[in-house]
N, C-alpha and C positions, 0 to 999 in steps of 0.2 A: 422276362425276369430282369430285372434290376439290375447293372453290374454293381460287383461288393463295394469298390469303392469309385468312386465320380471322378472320374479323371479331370474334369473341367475345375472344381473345387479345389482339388489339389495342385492344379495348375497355377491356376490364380492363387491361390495362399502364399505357396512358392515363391511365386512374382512379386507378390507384393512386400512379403517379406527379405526379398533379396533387395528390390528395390531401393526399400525404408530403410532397410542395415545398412545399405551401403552408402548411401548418399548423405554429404556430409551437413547438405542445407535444414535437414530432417531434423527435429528437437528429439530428445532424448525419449521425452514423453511418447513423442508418435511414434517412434521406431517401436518403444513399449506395447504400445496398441498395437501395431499391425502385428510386433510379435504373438501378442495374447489372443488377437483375433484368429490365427493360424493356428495357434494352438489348439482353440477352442473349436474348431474347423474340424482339425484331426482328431481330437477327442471325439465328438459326435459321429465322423466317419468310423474309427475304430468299435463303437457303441452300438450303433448302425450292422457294421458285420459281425459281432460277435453275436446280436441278437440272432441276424437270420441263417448265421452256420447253424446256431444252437437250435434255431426251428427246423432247419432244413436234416437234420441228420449228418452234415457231412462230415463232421467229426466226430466217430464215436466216442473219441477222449474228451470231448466238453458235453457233460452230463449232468443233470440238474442240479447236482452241489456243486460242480466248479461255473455251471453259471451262474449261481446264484453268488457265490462268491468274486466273481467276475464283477455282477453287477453292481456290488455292496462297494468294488473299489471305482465305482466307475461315477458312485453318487457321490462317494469321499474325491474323486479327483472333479464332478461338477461343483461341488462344495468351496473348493480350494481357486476354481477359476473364477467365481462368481464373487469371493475374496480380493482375486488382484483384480480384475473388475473394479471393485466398490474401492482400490485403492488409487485405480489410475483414474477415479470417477469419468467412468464411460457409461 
């Protein structure tokens, strides 16, 4: 079985967005990206284990209305990333 979340993914996102934040040689623009990038990272991680608790059983408090509700904010928050996307044209 799959660990819930990747540690290596999250490692790197991490990095890279510490990196870009903090370094002062970085345009404004890239720090932008690699922020959105990370974001986008952890959105699909969080997507990722909500799906397979929801398969797995191992929360009987997430039950097919709250994931289905779950899901509906998760197209509204792919929706919104795929927005600044299209604004930092990446």
């Amino acid at each position: 079985m799959r660990p819930l979340v990747t540690a290596s993914k999250l490692t790197l996102c991490t990095l890279l967005a510490a990196v870009a934040l903090d370094c002062a040689s970085v345009s404004l623009k890239q720090r932008a990206v690699v922020s959105l990038q990370a974001a986008h990272v952890a959105l699909a991680e969080a997507d990722d284990v909500e799906l397979r608790l929801y398969e797995s059983g191992a929360v009987p408090a997430l039950d097919l209305a709250k994931h289905k509700d779950l899901s509906a904010k998760f197209v509204q928050a792919y929706a919104l990333d795929a927005k600044a996307a299209a604004a930092l044209q990446i």
